[in-house]
DRENDO-1510 file (C-alpha; in Angstrom, 1 decimal, always signed):
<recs>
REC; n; res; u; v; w
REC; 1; UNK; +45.0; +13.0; +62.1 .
REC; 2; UNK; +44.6; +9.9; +63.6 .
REC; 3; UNK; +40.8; +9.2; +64.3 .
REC; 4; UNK; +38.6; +6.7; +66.5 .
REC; 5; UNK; +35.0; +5.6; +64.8 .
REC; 6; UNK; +33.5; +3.6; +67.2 .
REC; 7; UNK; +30.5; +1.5; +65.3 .
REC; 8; UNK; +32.7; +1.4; +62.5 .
REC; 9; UNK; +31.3; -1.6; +60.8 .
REC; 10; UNK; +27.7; +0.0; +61.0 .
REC; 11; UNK; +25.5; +1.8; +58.5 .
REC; 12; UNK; +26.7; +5.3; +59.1 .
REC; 13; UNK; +29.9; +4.7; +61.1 .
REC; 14; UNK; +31.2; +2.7; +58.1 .
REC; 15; UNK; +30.2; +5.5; +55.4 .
REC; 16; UNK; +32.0; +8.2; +58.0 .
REC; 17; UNK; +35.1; +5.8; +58.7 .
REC; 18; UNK; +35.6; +5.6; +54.8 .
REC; 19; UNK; +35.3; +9.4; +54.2 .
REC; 20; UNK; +38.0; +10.1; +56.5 .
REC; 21; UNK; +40.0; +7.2; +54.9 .
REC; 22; UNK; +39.1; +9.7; +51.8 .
REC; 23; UNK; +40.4; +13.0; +53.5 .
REC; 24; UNK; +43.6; +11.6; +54.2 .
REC; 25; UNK; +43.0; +10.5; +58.1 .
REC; 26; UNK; +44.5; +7.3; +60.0 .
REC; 27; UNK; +41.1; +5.4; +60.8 .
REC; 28; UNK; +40.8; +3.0; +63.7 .
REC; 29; UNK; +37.6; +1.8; +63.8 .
REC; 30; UNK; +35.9; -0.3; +66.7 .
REC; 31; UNK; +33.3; -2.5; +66.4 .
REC; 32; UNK; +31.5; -5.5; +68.7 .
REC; 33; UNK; +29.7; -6.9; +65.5 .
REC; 34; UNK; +26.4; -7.9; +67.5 .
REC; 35; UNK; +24.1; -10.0; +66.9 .
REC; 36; UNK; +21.0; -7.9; +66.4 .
REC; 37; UNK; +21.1; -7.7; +62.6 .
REC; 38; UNK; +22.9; -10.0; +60.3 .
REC; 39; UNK; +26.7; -10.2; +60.7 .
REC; 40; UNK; +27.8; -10.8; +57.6 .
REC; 41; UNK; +26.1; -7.4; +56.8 .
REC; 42; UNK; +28.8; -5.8; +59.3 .
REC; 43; UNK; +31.6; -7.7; +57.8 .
REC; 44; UNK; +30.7; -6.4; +54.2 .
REC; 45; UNK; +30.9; -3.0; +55.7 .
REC; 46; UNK; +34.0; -3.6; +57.6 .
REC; 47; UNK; +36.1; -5.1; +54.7 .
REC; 48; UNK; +34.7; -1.8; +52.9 .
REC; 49; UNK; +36.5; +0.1; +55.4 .
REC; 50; UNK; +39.7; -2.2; +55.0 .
REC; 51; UNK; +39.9; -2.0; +51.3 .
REC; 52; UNK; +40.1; +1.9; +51.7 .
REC; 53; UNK; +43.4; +1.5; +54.5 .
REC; 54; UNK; +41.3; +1.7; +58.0 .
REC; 55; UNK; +41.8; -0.6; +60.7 .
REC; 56; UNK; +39.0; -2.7; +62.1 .
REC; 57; UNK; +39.1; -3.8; +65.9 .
REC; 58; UNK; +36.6; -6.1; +67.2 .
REC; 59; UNK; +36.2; -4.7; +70.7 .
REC; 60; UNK; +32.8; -4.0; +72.7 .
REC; 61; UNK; +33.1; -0.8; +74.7 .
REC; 62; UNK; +31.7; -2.4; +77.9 .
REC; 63; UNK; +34.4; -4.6; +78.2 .
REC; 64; UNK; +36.7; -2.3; +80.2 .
REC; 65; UNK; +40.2; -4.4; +79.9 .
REC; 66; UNK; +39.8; -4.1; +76.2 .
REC; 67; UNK; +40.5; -0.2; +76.1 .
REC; 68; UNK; +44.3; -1.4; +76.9 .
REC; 69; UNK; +44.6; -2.5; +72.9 .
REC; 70; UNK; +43.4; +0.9; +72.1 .
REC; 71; UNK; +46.3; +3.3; +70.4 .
REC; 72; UNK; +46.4; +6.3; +73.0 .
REC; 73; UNK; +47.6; +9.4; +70.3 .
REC; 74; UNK; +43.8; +9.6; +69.7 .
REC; 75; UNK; +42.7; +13.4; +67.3 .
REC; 76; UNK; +39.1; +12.8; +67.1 .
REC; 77; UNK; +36.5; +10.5; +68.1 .
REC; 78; UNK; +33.3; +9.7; +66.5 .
REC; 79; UNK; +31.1; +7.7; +68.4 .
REC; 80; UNK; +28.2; +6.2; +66.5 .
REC; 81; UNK; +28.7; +2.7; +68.7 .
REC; 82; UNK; +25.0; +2.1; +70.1 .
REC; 83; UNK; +22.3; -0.5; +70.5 .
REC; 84; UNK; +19.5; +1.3; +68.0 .
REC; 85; UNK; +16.1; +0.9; +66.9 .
REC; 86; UNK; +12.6; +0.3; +69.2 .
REC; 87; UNK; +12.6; -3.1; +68.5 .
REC; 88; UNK; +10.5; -5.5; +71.0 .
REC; 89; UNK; +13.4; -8.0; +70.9 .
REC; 90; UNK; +16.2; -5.5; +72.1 .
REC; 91; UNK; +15.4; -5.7; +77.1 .
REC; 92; UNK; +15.9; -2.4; +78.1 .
REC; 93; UNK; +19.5; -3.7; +79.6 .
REC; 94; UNK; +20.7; -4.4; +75.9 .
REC; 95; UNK; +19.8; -0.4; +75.5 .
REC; 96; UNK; +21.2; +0.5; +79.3 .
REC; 97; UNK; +24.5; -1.5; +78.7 .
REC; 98; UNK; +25.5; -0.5; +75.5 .
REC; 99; UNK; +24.7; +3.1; +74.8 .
REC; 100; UNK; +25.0; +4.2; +78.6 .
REC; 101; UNK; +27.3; +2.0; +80.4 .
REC; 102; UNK; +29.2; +1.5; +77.4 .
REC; 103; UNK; +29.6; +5.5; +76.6 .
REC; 104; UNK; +31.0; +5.9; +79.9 .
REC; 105; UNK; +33.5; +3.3; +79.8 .
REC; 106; UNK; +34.6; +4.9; +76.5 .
REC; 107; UNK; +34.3; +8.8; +78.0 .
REC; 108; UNK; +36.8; +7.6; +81.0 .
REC; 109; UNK; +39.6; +6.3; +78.6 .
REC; 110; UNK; +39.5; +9.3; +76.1 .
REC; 111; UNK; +39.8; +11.6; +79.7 .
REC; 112; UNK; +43.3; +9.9; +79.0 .
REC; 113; UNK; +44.0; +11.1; +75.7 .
REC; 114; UNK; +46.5; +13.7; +75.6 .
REC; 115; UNK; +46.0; +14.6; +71.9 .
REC; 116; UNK; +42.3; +14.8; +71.6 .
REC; 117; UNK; +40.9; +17.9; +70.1 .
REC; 118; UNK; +37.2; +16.8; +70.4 .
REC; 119; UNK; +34.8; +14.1; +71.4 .
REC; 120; UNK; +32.0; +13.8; +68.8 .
REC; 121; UNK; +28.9; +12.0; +70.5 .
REC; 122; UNK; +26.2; +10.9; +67.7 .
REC; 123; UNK; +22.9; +10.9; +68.9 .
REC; 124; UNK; +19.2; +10.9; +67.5 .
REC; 125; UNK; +16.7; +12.7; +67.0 .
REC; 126; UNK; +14.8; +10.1; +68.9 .
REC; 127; UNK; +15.6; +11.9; +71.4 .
REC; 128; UNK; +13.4; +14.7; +71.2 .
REC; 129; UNK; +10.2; +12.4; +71.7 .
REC; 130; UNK; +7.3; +11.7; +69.4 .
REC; 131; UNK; +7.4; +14.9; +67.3 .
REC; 132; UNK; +11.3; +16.0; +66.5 .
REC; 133; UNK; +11.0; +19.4; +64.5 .
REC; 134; UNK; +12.8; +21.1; +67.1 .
REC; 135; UNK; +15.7; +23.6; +67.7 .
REC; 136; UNK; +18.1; +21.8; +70.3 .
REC; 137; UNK; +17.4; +23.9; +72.9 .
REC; 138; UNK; +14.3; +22.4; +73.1 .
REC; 139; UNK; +13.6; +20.0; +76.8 .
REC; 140; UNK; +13.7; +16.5; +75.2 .
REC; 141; UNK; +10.7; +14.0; +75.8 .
REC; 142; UNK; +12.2; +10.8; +74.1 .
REC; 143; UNK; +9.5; +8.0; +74.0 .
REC; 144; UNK; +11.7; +4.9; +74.0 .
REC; 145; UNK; +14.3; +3.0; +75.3 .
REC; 146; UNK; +16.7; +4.1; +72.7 .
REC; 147; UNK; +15.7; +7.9; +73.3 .
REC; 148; UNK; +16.0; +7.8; +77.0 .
REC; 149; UNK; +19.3; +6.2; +76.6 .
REC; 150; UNK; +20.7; +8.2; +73.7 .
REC; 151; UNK; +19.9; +11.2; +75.5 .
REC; 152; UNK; +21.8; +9.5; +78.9 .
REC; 153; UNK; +24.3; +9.2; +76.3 .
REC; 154; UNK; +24.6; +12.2; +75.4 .
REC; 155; UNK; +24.6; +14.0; +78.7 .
REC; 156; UNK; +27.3; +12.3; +79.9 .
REC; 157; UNK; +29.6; +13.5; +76.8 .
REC; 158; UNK; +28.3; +16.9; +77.0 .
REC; 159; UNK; +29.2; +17.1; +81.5 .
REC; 160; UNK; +32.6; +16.4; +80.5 .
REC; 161; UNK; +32.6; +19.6; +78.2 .
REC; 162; UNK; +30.8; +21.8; +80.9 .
REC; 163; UNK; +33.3; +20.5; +83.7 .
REC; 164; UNK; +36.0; +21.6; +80.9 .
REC; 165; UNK; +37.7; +18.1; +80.9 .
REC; 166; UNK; +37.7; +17.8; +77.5 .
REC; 167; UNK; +35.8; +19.2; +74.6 .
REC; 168; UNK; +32.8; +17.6; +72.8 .
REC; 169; UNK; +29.6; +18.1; +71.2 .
REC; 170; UNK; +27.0; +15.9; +70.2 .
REC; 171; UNK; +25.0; +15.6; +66.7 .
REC; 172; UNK; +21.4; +14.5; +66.6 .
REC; 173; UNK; +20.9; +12.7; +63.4 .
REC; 174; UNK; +17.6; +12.7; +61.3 .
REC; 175; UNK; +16.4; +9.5; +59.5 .
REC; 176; UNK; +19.1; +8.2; +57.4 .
REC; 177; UNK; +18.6; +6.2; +54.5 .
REC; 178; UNK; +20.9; +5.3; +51.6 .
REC; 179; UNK; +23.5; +2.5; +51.1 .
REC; 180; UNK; +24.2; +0.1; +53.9 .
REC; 181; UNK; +21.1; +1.0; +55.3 .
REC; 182; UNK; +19.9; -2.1; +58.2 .
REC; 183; UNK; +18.0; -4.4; +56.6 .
REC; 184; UNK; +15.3; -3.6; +58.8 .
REC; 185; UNK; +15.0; -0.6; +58.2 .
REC; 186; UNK; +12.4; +1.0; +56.2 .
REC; 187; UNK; +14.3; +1.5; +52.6 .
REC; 188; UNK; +16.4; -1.3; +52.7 .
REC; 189; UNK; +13.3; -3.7; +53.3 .
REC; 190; UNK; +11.2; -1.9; +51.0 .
REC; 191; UNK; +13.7; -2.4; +48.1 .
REC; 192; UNK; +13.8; -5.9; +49.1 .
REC; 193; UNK; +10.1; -6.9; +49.2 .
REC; 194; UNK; +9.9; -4.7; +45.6 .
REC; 195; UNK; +12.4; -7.0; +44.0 .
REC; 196; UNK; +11.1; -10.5; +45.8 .
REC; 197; UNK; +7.3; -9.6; +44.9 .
REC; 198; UNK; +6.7; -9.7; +48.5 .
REC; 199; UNK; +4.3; -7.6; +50.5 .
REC; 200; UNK; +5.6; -4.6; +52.4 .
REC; 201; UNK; +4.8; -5.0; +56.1 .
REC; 202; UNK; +4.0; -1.5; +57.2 .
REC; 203; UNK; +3.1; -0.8; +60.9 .
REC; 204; UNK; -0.6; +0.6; +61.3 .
REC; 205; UNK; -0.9; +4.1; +61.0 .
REC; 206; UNK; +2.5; +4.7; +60.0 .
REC; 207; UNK; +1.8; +5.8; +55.9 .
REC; 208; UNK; +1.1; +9.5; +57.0 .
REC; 209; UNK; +4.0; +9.9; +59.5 .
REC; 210; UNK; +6.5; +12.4; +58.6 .
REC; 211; UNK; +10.1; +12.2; +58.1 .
REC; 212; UNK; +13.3; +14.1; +57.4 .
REC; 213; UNK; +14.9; +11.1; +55.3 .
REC; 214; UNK; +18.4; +12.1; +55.0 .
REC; 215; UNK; +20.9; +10.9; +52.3 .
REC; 216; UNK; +23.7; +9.3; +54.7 .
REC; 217; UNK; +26.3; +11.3; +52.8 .
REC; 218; UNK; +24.8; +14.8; +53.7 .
REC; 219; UNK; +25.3; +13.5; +57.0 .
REC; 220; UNK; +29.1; +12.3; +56.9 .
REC; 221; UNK; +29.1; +16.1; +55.4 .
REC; 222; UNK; +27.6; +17.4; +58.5 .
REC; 223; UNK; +29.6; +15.0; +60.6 .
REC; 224; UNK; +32.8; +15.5; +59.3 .
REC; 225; UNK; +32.5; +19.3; +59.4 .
REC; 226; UNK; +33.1; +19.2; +62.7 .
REC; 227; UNK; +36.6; +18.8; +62.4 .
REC; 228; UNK; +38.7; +22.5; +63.0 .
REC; 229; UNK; +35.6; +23.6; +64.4 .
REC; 230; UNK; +36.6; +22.5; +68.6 .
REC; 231; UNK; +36.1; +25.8; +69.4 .
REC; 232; UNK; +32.9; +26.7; +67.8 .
REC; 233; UNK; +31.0; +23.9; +68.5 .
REC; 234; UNK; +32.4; +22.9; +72.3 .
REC; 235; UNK; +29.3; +21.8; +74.1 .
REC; 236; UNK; +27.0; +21.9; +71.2 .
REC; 237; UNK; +24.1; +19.7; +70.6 .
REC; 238; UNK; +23.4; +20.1; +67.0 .
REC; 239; UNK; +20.8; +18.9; +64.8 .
REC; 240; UNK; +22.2; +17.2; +61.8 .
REC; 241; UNK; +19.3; +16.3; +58.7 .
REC; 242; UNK; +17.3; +17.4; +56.1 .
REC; 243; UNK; +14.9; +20.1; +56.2 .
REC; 244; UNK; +12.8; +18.5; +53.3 .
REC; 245; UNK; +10.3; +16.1; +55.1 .
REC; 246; UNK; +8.4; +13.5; +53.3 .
REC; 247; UNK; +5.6; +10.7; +53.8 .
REC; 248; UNK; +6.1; +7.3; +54.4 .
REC; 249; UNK; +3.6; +6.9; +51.7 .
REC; 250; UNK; +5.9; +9.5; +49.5 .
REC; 251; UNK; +8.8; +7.0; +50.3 .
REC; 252; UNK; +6.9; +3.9; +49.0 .
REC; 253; UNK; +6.3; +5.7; +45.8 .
REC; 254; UNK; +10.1; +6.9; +45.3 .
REC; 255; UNK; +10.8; +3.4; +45.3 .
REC; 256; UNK; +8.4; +1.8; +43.3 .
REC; 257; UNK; +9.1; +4.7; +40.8 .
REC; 258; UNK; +12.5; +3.6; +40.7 .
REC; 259; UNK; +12.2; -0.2; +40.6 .
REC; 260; UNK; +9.3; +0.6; +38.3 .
REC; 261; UNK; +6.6; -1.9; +39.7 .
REC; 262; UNK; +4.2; -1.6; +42.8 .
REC; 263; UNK; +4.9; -3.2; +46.3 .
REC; 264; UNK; +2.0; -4.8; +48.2 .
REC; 265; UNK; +1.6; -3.7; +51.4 .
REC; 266; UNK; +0.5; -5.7; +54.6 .
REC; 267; UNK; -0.5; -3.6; +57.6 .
REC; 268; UNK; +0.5; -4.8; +60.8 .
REC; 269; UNK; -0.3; -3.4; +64.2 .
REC; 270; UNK; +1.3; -0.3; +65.3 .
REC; 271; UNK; +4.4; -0.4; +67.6 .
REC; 272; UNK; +4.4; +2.0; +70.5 .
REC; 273; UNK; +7.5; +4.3; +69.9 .
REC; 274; UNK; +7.2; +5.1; +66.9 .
REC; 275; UNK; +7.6; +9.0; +65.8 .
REC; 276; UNK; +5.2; +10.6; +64.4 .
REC; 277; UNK; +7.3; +13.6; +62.5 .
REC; 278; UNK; +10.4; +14.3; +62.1 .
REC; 279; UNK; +11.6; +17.6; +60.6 .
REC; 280; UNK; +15.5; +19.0; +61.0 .
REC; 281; UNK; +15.5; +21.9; +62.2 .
REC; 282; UNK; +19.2; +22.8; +61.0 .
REC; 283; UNK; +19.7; +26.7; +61.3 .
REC; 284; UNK; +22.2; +26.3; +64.1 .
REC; 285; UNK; +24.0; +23.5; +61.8 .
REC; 286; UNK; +23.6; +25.8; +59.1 .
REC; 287; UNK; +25.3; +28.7; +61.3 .
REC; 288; UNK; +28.1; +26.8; +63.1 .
REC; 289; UNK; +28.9; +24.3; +60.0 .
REC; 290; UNK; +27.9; +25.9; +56.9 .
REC; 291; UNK; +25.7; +22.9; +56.4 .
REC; 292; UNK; +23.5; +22.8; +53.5 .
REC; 293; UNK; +22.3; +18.9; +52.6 .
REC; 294; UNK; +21.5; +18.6; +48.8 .
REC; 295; UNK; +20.8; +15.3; +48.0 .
REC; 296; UNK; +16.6; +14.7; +46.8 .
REC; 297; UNK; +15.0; +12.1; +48.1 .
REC; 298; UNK; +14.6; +9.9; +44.5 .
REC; 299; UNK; +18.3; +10.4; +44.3 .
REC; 300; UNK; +18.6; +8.8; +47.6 .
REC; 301; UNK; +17.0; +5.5; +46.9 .
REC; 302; UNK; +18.4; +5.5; +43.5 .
REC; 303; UNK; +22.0; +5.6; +45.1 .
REC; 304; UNK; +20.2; +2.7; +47.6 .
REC; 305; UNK; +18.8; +0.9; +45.3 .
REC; 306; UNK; +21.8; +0.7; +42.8 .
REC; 307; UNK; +23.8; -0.6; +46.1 .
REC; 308; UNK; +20.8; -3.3; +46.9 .
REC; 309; UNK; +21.3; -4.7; +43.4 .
REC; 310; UNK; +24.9; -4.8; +43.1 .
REC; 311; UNK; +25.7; -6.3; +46.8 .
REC; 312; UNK; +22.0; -8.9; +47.4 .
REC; 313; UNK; +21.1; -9.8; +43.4 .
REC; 314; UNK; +21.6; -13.3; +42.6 .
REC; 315; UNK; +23.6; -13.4; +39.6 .
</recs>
């Protein structure tokens, strides 16, 4: 199969671009290598990709006259491609632009493809609001920029399926953590501040918040599943995590127990956004996809911290 990851150079887009690579697939991956974390980060991830036989294309999705460079015998596409996070320094038009504007520009060229079996959106469960320990059926209340325009995102994937233009679903991921993780992130930072001595700046409030933290290869399992399942899971929205949920306080300790020393901590006022819990509520995942995620939460930021070492240690 020859198949289209869009955010190809990013945490999870990478990981899912190289899996393929793994399964035998022709990856093309696309990827506008913005600014908002460190690009060199991207590039790492990217020449990851490369190493394993994919193909890298720097191309932003809102620039309509680049879709012309695309290959048009498209199977599959995965779109993880999207301006994340909450952050205060991301305008609501960086969110509007690239995970609205940017998803229809990308929806109108695959209504071209002749060969595409399905059109997997990735969204978040950012989009169910404050508390996300929901069944997908749910009415959504997304308190951010990124929700509200995830969930945009989504919808406009998910019309094309109802109108029976082409088929799609859309997978809401639950707080991934693991390799590759952005470095501002909660893990990846954590591991950081552990092995600099530095404190840990944790927003107010946050140490008893919930969270479904999700080994990023249970969810290539879950994302990948898709794949001979067009029928099945045609206009699906489908919640894609861990059902294990865990502190942020629990988090701290996995990775002080595996770096083996204590990380200060340096509270900082609270950011509005924020979720308060997230729980995956996969039974429809586990019905449609078989899905059954494994991997423990220690085991997670082993693997994460093992990748820290080996890619950020100076020798």
């Amino acid at each position: 199969m020859r198949i289209l990851v869009t955010g190809a150079a990013g945490f999870i887009g990478s990981h899912t671009a190289e899996r393929l690579l793994e399964m035998g697939h022709e990856v093309i991956g696309v990827d506008n290598f913005s600014e908002y974390y460190d690009v060199s980060l991207k590039r790492m991830n990217a020449d990851a990709v490369k190493e394993k036989g994919g193909q890298i294309l720097e191309f932003d999705l809102r620039d309509i006259e680049g879709y012309k460079n695309l290959p048009s015998d498209i199977d599959y596409i995965f779109h993880y491609a999207a301006q994340p996070g909450i952050s205060a320094s991301s305008s609501f038009e960086d969110y509007l632009t690239n995970n609205v504007f940017a998803t229809k520009n990308l929806i109108d060229w695959a209504l071209g493809l002749e060969n595409l079996k399905m059109f997997v959106n990735i969204g978040t469960s950012s989009i169910y609001g404050l508390e996300a320990t929901f069944p997908e059926d749910v009415a959504p209340k997304p308190a951010s920029f990124y929700g509200v325009t995830k969930l945009a995102a989504e919808q406009l994937v998910l019309q094309k399926s109802r109108e029976k233009q082409m088929k799609a679903c859309s997978l809401r991921l639950y707080s991934v953590i693991g390799p590759r993780e952005r470095p501002e992130k909660m893990y990846t930072k954590l591991i950081a501040c552990g092995l600099d001595s530095k404190p840990f700046p944790l927003f107010e409030g946050s140490k008893e918040h919930l969270r479904s933290f999700t080994y990023v290869g249970d969810i290539v399992d879950g994302v990948v599943s898709i794949m001979g399942k067009e029928s099945l899971v045609d206009g699906e929205v489908i919640n894609i995590g861990t059902e294990a949920e865990h502190t942020t306080a629990e988090g701290i300790e996995a990775v002080e127990q595996v770096l083996g020393k204590s990380i200060d901590i340096n509270t900082i006022p609270k950011r509005a956004g924020d979720q308060l819990r997230t729980k995956a509520n996969i039974d429809k995942a586990r019905q449609l996809l078989n899905y059954n995620p494994q991997t423990s939460l220690i085991d997670s930021v082993r693997s994460q911290v093992d990748w820290y070492k080996k890619n950020f240690l100076k020798a």
